[in-house]
C-alpha positions as CSV (number, residue, x, y, z in Angstrom):
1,X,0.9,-31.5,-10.3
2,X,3.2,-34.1,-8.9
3,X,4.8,-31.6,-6.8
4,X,1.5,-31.1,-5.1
5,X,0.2,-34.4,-4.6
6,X,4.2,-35.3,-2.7
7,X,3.5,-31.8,-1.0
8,X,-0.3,-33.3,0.2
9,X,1.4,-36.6,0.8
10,X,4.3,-35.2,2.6
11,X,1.8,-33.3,4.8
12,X,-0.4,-36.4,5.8
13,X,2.3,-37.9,7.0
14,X,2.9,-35.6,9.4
15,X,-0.6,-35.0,10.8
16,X,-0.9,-38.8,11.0
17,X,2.8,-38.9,13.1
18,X,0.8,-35.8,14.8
19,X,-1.8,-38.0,15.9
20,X,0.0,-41.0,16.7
21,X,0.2,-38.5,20.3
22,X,-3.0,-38.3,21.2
23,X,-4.0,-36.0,23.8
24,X,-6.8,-36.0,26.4
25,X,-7.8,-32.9,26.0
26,X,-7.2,-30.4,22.5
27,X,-7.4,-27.0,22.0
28,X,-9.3,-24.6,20.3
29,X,-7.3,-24.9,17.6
30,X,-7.2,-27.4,14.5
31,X,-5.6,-27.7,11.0
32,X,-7.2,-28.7,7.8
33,X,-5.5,-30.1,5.0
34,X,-6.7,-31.2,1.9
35,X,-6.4,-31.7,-2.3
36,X,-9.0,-29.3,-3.9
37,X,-10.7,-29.4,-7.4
38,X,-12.8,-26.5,-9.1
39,X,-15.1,-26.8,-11.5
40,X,-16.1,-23.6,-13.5
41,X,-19.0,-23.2,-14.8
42,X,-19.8,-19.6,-15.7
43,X,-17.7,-16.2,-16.8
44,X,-16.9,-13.8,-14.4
45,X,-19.3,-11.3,-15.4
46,X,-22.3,-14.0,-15.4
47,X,-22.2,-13.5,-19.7
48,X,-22.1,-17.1,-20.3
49,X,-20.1,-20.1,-20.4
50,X,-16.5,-19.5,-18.4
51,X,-12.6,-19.8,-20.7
52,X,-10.8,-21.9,-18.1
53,X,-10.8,-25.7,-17.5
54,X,-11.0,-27.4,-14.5
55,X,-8.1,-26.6,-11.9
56,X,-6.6,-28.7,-9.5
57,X,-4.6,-28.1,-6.6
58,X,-4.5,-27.9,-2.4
59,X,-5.4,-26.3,0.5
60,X,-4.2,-25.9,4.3
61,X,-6.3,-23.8,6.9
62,X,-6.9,-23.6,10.1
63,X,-9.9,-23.4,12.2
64,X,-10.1,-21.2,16.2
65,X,-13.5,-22.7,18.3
66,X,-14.9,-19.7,20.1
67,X,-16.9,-20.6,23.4
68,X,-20.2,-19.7,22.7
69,X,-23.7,-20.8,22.9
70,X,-23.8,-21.8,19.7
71,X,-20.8,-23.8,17.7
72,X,-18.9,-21.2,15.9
73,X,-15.3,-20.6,14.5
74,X,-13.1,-18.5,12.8
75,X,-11.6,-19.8,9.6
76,X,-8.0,-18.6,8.0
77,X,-6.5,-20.9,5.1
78,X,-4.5,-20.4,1.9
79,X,-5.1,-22.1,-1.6
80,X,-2.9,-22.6,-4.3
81,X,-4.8,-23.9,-7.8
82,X,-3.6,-24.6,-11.1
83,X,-5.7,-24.8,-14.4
84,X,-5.7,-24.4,-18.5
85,X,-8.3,-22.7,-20.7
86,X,-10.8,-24.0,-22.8
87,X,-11.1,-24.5,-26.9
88,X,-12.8,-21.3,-28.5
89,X,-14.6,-22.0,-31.3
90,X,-12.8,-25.5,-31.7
91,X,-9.3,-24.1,-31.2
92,X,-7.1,-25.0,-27.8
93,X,-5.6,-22.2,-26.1
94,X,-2.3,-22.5,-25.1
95,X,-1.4,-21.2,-21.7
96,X,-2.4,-22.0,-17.5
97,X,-3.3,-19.9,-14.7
98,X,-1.7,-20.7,-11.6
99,X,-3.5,-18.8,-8.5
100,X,-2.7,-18.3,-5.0
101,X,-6.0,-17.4,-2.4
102,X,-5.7,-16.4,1.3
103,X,-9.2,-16.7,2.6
104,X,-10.5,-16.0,6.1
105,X,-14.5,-16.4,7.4
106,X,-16.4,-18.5,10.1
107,X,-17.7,-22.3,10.1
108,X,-20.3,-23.7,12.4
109,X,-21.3,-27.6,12.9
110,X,-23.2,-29.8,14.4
111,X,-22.6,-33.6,15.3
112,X,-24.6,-36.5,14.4
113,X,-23.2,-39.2,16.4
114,X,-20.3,-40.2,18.2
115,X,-18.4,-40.9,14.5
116,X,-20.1,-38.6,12.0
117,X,-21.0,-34.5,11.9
118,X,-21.4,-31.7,9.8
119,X,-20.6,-28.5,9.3
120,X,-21.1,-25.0,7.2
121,X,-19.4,-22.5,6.2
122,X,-18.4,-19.1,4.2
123,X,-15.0,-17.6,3.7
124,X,-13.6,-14.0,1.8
125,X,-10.8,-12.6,0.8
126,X,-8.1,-11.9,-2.4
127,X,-6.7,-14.1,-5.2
128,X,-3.8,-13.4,-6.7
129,X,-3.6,-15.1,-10.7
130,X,-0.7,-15.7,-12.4
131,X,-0.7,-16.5,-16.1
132,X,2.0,-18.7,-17.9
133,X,2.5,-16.1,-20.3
134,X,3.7,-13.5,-17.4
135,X,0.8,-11.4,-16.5
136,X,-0.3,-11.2,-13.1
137,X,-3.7,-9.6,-11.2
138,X,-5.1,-9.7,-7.6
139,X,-8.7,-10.1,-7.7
140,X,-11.7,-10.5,-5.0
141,X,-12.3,-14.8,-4.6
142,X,-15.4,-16.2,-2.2
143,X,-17.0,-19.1,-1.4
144,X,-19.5,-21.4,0.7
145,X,-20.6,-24.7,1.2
146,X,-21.3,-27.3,3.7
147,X,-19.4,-30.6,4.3
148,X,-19.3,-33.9,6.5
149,X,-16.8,-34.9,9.2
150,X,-15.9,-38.6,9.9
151,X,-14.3,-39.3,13.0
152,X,-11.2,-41.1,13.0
153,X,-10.0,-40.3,16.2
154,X,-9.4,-38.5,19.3
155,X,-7.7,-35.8,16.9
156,X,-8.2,-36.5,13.6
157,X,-11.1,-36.2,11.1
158,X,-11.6,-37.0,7.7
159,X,-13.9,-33.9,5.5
160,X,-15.6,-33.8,3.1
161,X,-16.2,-30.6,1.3
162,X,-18.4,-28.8,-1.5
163,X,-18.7,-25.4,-1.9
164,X,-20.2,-23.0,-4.1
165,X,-17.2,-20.5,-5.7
166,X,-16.6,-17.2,-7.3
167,X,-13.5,-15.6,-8.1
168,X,-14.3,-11.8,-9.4
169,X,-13.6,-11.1,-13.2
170,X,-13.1,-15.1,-13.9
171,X,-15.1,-17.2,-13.3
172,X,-17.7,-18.5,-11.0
173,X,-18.3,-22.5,-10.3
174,X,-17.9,-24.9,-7.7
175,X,-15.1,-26.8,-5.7
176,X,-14.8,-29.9,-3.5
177,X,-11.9,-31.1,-1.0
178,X,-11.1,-34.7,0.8
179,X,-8.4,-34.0,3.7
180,X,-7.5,-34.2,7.2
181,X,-8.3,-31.9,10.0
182,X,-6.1,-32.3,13.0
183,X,-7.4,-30.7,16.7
184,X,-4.0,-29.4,18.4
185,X,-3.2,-30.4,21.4
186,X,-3.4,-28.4,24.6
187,X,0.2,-28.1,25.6
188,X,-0.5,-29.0,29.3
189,X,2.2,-29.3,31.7
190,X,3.7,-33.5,32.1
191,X,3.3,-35.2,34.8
192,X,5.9,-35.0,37.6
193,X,6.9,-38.8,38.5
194,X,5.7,-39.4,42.4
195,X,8.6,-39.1,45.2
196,X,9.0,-41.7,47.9
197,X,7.4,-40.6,50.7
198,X,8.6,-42.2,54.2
199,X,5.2,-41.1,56.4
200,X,6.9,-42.4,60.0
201,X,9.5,-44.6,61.4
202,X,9.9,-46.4,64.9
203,X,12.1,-48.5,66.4
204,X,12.7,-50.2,69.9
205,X,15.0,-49.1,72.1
206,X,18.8,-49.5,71.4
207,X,21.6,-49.9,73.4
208,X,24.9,-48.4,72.9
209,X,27.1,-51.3,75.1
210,X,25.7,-53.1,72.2
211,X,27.3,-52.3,69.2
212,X,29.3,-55.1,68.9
213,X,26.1,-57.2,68.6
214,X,24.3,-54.8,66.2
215,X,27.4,-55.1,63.7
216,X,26.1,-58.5,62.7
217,X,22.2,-58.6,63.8
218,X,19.8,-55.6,62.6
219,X,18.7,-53.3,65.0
220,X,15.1,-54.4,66.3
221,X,11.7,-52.9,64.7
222,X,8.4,-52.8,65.7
């Protein structure tokens, strides 16, 4: 657990250095990352009450804006999660499940104000669980949720997300993050610093016999 939270920590700091360059314009592309928690609540197979505790860990994803109509955008991220079973009948289970989860799907939002928006979304994909006794599985793992965006500058955002959960043949719950999204900048070409530019020049007639005198007096402008 403390490796993740210097691993979050470690990652602010950098979108925060990120942002300290802010861009006029950004690209369709932004980054997400966040501290996650997830909340089971029932088993796998919708039987009844789940075996695993509440499991902590982060995310990072990133987010493409396609030019449509309507906002939409394609969603790619990767999860790592960490959690411990519950008592059965009184008696703690020993062990942890440590799971990573790639995750791709589509978000859409809308904006409220200048400061504050919102935003849905759904996402897909595979799970991989890893217990601390040595077995290992891939299994399906989707969710979807909603969330609120708070403005905190030209580039960065703070989120707010909850999100309904299921991970096949576990469990099936819900989750929340608090994190950063940073919008990427464009890239664009710097500016080229302006040349001196001499547009025309005159001068009154000069005298060659006179050089003498021009050695110690200018030659005469307009």
């Amino acid at each position: 657990m403390r490796r993740l939270v210097s691993i979050f920590v470690l990652c602010l700091a950098v979108v925060a250095a990120a942002t300290a360059q802010s861009a006029a314009e950004t690209s369709p592309w932004s980054l997400t990352v966040a501290p996650s928690v997830a909340l089971p609540l029932i088993a796998g197979d919708f039987s009844g009450s789940p075996l695993f505790a509440t499991a902590w860990g982060g995310s990072l994803s990133a987010e493409y804006s396609l030019k449509t109509s309507f906002p939409l955008a394609l969603r790619l991220g990767a999860d790592y999660s960490y959690g411990t079973f519950l008592p059965t009948a009184d008696v703690d289970v020993p062990g942890s499940l440590g799971e990573v989860i790639f995750l791709a799907g589509a978000s859409t939002s809308k904006d409220l104000n200048r400061l504050l928006s919102v935003h849905g979304f759904i996402d897909g994909g595979l799970a991989y669980g890893m217990l601390s006794s040595g077995t290992s599985a891939p299994y399906a793992a989707a969710q979807g949720g909603a969330g609120l965006g708070v403005q905190l500058g030209p580039t960065l955002q703070a989120r707010l997300d909850a999100c309904a959960l299921y991970k096949a043949g576990l469990y099936g719950g819900v989750g929340a993050t608090l994190g950063l999204n940073y919008a990427l900048p464009t890239g664009g070409q710097t500016a080229q610093p302006r040349l001196l530019q001499l547009l025309s020049i005159s001068m009154k007639s000069v005298f060659p016999v006179l050089r003498s005198y021009y050695d110690q007096d200018p030659v005469p402008g307009c």
